[in-house]
C-alpha positions in Angstrom: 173.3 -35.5 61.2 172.0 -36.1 57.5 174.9 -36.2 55.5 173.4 -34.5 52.4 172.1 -31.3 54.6 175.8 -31.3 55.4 176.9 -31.5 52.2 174.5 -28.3 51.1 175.7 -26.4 53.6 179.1 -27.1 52.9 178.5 -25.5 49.3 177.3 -22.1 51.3 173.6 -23.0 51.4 172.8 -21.1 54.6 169.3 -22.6 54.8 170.5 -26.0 55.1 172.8 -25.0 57.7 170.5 -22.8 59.4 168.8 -26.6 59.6 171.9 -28.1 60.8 172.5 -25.0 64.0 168.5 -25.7 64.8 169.3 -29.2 65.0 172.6 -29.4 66.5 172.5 -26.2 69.2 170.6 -27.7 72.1 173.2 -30.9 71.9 176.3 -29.0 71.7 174.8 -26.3 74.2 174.7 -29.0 76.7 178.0 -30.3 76.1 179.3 -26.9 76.8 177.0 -26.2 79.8 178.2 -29.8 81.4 181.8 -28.8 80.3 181.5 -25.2 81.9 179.1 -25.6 84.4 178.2 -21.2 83.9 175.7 -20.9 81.5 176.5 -17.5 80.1 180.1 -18.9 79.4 178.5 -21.8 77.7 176.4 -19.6 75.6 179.3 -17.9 74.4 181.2 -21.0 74.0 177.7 -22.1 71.9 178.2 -19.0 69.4 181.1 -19.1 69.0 181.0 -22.7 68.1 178.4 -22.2 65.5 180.3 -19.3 63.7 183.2 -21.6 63.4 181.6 -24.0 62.5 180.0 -22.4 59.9 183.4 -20.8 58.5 185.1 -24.1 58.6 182.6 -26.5 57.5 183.9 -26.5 53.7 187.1 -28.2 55.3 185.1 -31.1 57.0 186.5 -33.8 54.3 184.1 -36.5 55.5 180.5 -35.1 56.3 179.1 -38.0 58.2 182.0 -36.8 61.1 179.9 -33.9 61.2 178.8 -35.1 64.9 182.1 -36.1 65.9 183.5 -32.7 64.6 180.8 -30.2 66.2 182.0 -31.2 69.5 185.7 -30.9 69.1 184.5 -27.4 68.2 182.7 -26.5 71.0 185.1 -28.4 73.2 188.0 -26.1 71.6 185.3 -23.2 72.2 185.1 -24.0 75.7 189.3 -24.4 76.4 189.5 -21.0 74.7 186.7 -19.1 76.4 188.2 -20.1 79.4 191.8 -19.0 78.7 190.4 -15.8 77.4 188.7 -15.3 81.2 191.4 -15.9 83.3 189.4 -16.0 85.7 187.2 -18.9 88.0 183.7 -19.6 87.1 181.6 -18.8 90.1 179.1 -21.5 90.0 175.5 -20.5 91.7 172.4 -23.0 91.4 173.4 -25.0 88.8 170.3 -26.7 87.6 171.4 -30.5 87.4 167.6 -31.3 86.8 164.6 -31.8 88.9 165.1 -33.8 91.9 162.3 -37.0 92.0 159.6 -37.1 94.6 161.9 -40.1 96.4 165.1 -38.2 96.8 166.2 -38.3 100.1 168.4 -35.7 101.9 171.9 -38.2 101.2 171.1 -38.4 97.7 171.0 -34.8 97.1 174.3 -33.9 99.2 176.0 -36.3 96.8 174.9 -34.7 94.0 176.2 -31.3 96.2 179.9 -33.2 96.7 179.8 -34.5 93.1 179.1 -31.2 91.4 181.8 -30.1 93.9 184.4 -32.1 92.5 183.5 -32.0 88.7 183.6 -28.0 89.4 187.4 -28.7 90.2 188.4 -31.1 87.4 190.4 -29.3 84.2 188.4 -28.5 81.5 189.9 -31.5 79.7 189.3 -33.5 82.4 185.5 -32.4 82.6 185.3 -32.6 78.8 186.1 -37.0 78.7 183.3 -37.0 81.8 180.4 -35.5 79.8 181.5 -37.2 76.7 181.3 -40.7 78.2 178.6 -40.4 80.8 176.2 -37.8 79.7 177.5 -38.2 75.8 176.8 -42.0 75.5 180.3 -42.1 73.6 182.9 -44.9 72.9 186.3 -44.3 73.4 187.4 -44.1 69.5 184.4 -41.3 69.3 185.5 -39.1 72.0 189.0 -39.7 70.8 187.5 -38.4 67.7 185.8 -35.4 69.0 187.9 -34.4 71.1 190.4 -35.0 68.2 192.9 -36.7 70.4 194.3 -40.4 70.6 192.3 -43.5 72.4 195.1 -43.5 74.5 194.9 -39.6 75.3 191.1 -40.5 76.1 191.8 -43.3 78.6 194.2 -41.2 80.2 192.1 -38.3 80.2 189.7 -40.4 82.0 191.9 -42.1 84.4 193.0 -38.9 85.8 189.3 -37.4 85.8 187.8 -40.3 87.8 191.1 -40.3 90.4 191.0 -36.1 90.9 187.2 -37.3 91.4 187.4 -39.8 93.9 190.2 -37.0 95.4 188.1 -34.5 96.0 185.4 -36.4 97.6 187.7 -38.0 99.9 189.2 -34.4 100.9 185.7 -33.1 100.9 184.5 -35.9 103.6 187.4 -35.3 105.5 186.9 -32.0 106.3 185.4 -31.4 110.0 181.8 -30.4 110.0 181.2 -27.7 111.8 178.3 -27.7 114.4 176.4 -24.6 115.1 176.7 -22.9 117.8 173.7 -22.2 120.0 172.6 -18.5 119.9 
């Protein structure tokens, strides 16, 4: 994010951060959609984000962190949203993208048994995931939007990509049922 557009909008110039949500929404939206994986919730999550972040964003002390610190807020947005439901996230046709003319039936059932398994990770757990594999991030970054330790992030994703590889061994070992004639 440009530092001085952060800067203006840290003074209380709502134009420049009107420029900054425009900017920032659809990247944080997907964070919180990947996080989620229920788009209503992550368009709550989304606004309620944005209206922290535009209550806080005096306090930022460094404003190139700007990045860094959007998505510890809609991380936080996310954990919260999710205490305040109490309840789980019915998950139905979550659009993981288009599928390419070459995908053949095996590849899409593994995207079925992934989503599966990310649908039963913590939210913490599911947070690390997107920040690393759909994020792009390093480890001292997430650490830093997640606003965590390094070593808090390796563990995070330790026990994300063992509950993985857990589910999709108990998901393959499961008896498949064969249909009965009618």
């Amino acid at each position: 994010m440009d530092r001085a557009l952060v800067e203006l909008a840290q003074r209380g110039e709502r134009e420049a951060y009107a420029r900054i949500a425009a900017q920032a929404s659809d990247r944080l939206f997907a964070v919180a959609l990947r996080v989620l994986r229920d788009h209503e919730a992550a368009r709550d999550a989304l606004q309620v984000a944005l209206v922290q972040i535009w209550r806080d964003l005096p306090t930022l002390r460094d404003p190139d962190l700007f990045d860094a610190w959007s998505r510890r807020v809609v991380v936080n947005a996310c954990n919260a949203g999710r205490r305040r439901a109490r309840r789980p996230v019915v998950s139905i046709g979550v659009h993981v993208g288009e599928p390419s003319v070459g995908d053949s039936q095996s590849s899409v059932a593994m995207r079925d048994e992934l989503e599966r398994a990310f649908t039963r990770l913590s939210l913490d757990q599911r947070a690390v995931l997107v920040l690393q594999y759909y994020e792009g991030l390093s480890m001292s970054e997430m650490a830093a939007s997640l606003g965590v330790s390094e070593g808090t992030v390796k563990s995070r994703l330790h026990g994300a990509r063992r509950a993985m590889r857990a589910a999709i061994d108990a998901d393959s070992r499961l008896p498949v049922r064969a249909e009965e004639p009618a």
